[in-house]
PDB file of N, H, CA, C and O in Angstrom:
ATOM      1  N   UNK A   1      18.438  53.118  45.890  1.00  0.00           N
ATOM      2  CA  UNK A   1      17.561  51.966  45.989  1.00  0.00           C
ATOM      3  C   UNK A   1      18.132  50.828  45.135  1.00  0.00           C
ATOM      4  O   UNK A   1      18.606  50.966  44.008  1.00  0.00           O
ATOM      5  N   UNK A   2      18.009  49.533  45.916  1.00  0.00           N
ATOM      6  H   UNK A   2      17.624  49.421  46.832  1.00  0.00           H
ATOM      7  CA  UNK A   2      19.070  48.531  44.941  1.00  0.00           C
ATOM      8  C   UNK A   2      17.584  47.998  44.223  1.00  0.00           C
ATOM      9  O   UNK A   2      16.402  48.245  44.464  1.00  0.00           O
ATOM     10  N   UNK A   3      18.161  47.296  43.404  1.00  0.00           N
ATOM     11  H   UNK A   3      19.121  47.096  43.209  1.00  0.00           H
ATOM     12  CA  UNK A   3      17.293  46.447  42.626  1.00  0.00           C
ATOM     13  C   UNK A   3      17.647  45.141  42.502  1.00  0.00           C
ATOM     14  O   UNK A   3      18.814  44.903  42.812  1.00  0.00           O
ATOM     15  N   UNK A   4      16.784  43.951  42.032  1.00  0.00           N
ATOM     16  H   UNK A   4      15.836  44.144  41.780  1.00  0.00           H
ATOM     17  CA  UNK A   4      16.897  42.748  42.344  1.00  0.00           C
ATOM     18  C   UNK A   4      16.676  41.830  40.986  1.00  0.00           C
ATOM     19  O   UNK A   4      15.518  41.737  40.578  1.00  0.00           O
ATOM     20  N   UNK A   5      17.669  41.184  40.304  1.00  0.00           N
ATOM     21  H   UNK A   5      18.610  41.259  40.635  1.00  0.00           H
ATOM     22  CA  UNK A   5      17.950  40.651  39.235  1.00  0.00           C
ATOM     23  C   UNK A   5      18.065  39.288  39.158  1.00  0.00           C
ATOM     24  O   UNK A   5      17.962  39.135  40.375  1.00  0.00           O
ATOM     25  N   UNK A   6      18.228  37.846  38.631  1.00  0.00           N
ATOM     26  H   UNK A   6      18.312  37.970  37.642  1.00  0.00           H
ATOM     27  CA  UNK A   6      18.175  36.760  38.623  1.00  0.00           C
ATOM     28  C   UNK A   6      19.054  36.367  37.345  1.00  0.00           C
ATOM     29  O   UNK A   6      19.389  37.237  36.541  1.00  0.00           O
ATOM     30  N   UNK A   7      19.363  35.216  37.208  1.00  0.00           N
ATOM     31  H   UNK A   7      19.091  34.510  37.861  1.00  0.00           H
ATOM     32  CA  UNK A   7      19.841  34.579  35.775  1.00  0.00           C
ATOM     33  C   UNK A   7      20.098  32.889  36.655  1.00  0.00           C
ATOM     34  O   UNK A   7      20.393  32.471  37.775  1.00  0.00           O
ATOM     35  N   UNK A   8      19.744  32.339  35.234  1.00  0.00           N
ATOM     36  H   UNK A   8      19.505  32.679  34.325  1.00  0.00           H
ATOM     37  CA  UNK A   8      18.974  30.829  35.769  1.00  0.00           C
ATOM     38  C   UNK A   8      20.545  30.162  34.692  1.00  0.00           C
ATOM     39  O   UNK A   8      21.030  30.822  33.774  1.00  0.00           O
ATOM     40  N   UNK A   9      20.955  29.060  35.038  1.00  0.00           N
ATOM     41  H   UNK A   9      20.561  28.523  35.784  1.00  0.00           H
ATOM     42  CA  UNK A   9      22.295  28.748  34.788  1.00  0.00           C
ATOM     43  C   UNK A   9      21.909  27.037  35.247  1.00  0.00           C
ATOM     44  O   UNK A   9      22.004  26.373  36.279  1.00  0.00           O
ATOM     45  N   UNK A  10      21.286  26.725  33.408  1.00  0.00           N
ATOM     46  H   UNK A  10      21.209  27.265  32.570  1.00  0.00           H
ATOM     47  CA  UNK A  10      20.391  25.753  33.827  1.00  0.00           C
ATOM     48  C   UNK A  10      21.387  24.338  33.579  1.00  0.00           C
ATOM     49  O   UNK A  10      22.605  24.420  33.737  1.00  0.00           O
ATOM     50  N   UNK A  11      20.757  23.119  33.199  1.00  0.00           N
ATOM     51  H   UNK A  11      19.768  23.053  33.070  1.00  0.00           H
ATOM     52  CA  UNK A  11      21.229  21.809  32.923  1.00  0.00           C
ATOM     53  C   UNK A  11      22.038  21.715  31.790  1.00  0.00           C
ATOM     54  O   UNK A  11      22.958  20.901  31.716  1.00  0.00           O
ATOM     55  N   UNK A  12      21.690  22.657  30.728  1.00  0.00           N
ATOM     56  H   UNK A  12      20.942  23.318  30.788  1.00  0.00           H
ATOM     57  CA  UNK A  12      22.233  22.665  29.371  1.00  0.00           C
ATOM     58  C   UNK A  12      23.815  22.909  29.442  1.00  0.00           C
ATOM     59  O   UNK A  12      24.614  22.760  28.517  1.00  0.00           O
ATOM     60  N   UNK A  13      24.136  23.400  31.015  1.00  0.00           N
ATOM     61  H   UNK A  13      23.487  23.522  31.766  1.00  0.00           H
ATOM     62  CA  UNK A  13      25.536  23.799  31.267  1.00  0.00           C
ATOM     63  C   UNK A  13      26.009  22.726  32.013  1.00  0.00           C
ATOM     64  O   UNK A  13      25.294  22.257  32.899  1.00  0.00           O
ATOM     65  N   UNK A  14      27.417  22.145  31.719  1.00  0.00           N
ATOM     66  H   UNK A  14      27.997  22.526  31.000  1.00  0.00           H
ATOM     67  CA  UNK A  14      28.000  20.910  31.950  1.00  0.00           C
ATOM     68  C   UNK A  14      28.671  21.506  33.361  1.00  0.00           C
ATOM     69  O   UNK A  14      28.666  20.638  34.234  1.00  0.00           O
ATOM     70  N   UNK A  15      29.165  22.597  33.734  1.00  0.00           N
ATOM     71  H   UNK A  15      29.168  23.302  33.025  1.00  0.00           H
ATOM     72  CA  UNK A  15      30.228  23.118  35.074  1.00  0.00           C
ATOM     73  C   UNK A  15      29.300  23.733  35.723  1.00  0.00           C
ATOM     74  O   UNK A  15      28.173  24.010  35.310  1.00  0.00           O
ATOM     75  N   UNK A  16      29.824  23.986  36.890  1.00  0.00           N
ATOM     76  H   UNK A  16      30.739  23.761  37.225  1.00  0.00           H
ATOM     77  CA  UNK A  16      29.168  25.128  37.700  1.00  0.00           C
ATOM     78  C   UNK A  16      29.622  26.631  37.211  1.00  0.00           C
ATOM     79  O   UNK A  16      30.570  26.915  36.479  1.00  0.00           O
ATOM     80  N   UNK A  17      28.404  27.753  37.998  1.00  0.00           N
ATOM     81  H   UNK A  17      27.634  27.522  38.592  1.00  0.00           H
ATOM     82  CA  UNK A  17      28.693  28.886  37.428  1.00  0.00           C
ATOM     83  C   UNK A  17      29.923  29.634  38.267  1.00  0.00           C
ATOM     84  O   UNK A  17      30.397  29.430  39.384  1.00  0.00           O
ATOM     85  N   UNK A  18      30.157  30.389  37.439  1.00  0.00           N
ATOM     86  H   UNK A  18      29.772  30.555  36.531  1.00  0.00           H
ATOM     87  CA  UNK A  18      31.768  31.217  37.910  1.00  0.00           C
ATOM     88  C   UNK A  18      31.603  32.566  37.102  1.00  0.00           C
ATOM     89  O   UNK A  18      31.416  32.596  35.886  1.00  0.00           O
ATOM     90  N   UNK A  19      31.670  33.384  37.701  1.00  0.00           N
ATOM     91  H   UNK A  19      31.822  33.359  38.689  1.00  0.00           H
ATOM     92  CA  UNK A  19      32.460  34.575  37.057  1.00  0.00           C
ATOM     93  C   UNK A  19      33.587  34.809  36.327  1.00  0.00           C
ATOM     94  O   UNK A  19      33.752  35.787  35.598  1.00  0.00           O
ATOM     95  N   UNK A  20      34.545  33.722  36.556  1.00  0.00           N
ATOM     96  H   UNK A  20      34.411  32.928  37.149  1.00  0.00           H
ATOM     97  CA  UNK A  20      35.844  33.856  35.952  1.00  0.00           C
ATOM     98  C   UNK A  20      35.710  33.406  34.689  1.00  0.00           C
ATOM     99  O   UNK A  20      36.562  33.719  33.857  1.00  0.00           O
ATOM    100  N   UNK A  21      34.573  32.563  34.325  1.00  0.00           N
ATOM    101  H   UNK A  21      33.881  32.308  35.000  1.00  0.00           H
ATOM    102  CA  UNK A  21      34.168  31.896  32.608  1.00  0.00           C
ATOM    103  C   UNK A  21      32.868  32.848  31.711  1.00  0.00           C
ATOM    104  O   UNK A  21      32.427  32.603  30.588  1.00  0.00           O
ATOM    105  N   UNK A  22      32.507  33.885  32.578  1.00  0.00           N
ATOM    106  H   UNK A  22      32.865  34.083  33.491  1.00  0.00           H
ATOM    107  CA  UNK A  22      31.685  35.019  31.872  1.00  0.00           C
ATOM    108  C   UNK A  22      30.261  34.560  31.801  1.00  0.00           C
ATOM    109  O   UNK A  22      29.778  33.451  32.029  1.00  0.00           O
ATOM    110  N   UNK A  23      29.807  35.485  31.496  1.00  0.00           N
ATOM    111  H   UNK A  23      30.199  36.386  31.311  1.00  0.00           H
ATOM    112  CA  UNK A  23      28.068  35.629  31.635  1.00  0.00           C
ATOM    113  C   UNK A  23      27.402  34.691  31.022  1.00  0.00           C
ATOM    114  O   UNK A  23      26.499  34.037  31.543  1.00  0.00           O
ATOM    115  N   UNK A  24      28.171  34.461  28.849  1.00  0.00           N
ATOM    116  H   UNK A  24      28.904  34.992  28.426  1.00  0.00           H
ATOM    117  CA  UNK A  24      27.275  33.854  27.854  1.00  0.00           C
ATOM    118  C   UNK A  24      26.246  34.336  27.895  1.00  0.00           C
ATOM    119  O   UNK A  24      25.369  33.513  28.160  1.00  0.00           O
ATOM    120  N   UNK A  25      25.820  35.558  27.721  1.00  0.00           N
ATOM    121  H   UNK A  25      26.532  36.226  27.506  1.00  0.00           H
ATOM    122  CA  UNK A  25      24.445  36.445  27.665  1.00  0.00           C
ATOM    123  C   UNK A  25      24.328  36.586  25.858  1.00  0.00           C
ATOM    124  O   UNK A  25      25.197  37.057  25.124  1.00  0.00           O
ATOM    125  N   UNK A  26      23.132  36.087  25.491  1.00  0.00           N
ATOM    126  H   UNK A  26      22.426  35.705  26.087  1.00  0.00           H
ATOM    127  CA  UNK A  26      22.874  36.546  24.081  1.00  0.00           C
ATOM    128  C   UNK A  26      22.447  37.609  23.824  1.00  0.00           C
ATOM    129  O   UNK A  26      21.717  38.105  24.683  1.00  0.00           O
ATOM    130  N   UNK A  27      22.694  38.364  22.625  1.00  0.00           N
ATOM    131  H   UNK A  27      23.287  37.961  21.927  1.00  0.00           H
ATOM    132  CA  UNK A  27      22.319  39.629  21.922  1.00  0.00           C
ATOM    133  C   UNK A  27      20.717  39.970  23.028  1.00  0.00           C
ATOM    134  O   UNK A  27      20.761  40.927  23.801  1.00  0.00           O
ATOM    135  N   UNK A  28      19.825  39.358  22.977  1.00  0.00           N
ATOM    136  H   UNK A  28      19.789  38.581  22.349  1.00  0.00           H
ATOM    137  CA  UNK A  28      18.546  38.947  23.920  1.00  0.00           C
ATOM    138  C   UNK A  28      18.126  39.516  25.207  1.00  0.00           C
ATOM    139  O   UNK A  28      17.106  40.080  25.603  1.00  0.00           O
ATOM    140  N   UNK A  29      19.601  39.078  25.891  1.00  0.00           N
ATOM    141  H   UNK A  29      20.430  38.620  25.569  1.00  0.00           H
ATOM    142  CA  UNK A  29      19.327  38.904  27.375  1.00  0.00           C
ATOM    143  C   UNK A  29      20.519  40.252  27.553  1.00  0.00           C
ATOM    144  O   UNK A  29      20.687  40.744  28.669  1.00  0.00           O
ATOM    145  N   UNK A  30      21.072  40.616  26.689  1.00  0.00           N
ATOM    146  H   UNK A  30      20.936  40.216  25.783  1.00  0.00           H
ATOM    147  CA  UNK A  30      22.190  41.701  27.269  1.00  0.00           C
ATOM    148  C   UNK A  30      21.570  43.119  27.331  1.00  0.00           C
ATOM    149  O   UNK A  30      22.269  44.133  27.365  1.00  0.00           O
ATOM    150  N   UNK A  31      20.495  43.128  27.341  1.00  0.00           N
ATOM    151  H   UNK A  31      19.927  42.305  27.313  1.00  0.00           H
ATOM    152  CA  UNK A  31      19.746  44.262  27.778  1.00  0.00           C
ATOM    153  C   UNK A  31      19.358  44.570  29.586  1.00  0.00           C
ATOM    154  O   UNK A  31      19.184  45.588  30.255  1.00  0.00           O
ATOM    155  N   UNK A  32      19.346  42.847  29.919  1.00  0.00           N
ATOM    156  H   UNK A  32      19.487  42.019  29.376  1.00  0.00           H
ATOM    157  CA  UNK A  32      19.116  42.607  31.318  1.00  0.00           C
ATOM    158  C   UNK A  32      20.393  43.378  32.540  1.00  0.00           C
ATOM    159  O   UNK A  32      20.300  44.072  33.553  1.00  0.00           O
ATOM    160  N   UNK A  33      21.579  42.751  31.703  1.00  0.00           N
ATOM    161  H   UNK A  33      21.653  42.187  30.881  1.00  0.00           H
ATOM    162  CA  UNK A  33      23.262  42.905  32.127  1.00  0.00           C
ATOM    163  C   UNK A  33      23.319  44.108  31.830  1.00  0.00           C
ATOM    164  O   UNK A  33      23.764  44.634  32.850  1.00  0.00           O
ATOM    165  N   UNK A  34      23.127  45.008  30.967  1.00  0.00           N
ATOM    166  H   UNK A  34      22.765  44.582  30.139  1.00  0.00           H
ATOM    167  CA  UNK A  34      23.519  46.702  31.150  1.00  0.00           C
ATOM    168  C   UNK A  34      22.714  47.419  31.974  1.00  0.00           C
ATOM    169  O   UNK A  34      22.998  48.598  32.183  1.00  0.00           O
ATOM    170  N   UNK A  35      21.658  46.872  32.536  1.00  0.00           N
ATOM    171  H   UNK A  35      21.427  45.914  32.366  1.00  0.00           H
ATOM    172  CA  UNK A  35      20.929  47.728  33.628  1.00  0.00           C
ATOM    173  C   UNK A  35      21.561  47.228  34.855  1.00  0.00           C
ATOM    174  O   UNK A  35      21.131  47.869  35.815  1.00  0.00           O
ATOM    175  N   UNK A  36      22.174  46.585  35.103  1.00  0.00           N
ATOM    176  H   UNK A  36      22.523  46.065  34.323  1.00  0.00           H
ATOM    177  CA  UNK A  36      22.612  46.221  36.550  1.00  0.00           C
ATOM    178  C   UNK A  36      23.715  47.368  36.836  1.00  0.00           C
ATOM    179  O   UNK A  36      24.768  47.555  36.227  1.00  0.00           O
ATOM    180  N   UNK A  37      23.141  48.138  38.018  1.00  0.00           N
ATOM    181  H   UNK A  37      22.285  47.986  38.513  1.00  0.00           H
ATOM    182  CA  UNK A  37      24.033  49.169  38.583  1.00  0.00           C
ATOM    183  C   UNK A  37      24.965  48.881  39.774  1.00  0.00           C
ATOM    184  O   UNK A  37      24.821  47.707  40.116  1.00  0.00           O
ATOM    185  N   UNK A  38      25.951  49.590  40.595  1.00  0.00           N
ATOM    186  H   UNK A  38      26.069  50.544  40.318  1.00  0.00           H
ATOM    187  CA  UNK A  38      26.471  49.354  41.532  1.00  0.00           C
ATOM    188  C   UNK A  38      25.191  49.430  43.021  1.00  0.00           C
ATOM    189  O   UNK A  38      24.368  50.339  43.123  1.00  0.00           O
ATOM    190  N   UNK A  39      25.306  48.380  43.925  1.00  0.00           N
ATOM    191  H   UNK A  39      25.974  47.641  43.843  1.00  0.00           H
ATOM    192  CA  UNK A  39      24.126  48.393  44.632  1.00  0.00           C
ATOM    193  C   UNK A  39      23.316  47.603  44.464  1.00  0.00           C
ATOM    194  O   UNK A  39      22.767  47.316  45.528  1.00  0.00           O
ATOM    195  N   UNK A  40      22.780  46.851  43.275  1.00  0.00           N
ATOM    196  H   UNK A  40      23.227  47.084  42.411  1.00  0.00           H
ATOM    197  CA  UNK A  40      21.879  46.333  42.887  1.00  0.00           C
ATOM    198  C   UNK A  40      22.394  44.504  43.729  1.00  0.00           C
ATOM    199  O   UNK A  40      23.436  44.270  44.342  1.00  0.00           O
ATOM    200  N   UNK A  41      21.301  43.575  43.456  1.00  0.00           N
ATOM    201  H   UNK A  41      20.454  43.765  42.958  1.00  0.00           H
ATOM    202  CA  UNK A  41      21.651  41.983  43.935  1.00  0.00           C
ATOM    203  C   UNK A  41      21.273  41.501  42.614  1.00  0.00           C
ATOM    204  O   UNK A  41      20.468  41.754  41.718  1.00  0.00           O
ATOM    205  N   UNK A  42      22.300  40.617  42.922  1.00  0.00           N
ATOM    206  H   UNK A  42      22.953  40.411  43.650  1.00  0.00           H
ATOM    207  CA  UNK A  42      22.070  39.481  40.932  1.00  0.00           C
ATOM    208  C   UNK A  42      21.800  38.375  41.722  1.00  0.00           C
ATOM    209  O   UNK A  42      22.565  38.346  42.686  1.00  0.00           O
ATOM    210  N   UNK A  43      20.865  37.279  41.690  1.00  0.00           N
ATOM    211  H   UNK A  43      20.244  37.303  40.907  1.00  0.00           H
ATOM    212  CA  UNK A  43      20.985  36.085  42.196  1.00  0.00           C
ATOM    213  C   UNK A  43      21.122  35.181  41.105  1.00  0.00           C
ATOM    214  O   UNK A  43      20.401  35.357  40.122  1.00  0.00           O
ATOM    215  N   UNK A  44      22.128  34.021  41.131  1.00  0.00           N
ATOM    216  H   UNK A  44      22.714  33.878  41.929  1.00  0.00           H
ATOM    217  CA  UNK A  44      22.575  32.994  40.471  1.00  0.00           C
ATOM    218  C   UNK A  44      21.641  31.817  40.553  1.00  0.00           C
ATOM    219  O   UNK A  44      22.061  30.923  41.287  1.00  0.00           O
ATOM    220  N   UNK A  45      20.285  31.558  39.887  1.00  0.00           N
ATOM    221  H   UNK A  45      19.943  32.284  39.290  1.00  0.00           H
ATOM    222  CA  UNK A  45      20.235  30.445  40.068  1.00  0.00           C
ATOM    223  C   UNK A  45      20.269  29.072  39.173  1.00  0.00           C
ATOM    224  O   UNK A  45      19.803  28.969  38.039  1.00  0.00           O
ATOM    225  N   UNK A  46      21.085  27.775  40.116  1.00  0.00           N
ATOM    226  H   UNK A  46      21.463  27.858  41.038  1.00  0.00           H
ATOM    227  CA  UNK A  46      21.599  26.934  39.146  1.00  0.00           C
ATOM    228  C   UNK A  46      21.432  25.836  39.472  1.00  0.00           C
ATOM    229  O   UNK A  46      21.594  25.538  40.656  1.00  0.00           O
ATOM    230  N   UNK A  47      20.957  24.633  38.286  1.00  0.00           N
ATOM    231  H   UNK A  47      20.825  24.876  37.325  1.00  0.00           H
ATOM    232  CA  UNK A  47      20.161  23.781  38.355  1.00  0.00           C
ATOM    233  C   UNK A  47      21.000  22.669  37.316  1.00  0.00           C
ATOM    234  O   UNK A  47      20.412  22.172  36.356  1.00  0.00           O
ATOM    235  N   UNK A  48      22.203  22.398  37.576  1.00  0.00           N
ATOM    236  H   UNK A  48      22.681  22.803  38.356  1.00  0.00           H
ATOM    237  CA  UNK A  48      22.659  21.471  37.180  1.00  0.00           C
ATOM    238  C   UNK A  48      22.175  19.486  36.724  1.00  0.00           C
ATOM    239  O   UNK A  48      21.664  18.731  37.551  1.00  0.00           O
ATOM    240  N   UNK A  49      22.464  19.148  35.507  1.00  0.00           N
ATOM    241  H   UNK A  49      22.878  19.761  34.835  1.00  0.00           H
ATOM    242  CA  UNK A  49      21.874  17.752  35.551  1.00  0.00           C
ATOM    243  C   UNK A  49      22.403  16.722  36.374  1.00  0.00           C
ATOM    244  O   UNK A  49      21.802  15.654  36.259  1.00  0.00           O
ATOM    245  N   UNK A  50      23.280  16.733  37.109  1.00  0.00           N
ATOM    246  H   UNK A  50      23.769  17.600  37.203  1.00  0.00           H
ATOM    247  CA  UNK A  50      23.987  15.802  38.001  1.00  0.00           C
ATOM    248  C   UNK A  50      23.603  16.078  39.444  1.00  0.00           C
ATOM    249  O   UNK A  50      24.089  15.404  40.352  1.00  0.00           O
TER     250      UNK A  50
END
C-alpha cells in the first residue's frame, strides 16, 4: 500500500525545486523523509515569489 506525502517549497526559496540541490529538511521535518518507503508518492508543492 503506497502512501501519500507532500513538502511545500515555498517563496523563502529564490530557485526552483530539484533533487539534484537536496531536500534542506531540518532536524524537525527529517522524521517526515525517513518514513518515505519505496512505492510511496511525495508531491512537490511550490510557490515561488516571482
Amino acid at each position: 500500500m503506497s502512501h501519500y506525502y507532500y513538502a511545500y517549497h515555498g517563496p523563502e526559496n529564490t530557485s526552483a525545486f530539484t533533487t539534484d540541490m537536496g531536500y534542506g529538511l531540518s532536524e524537525k521535518q527529517r522524521w517526515k523523509y525517513e518514513r518515505v518507503q519505496p512505492n510511496d508518492k511525495v508531491f512537490i508543492i511550490q510557490k515561488l515569489k516571482e
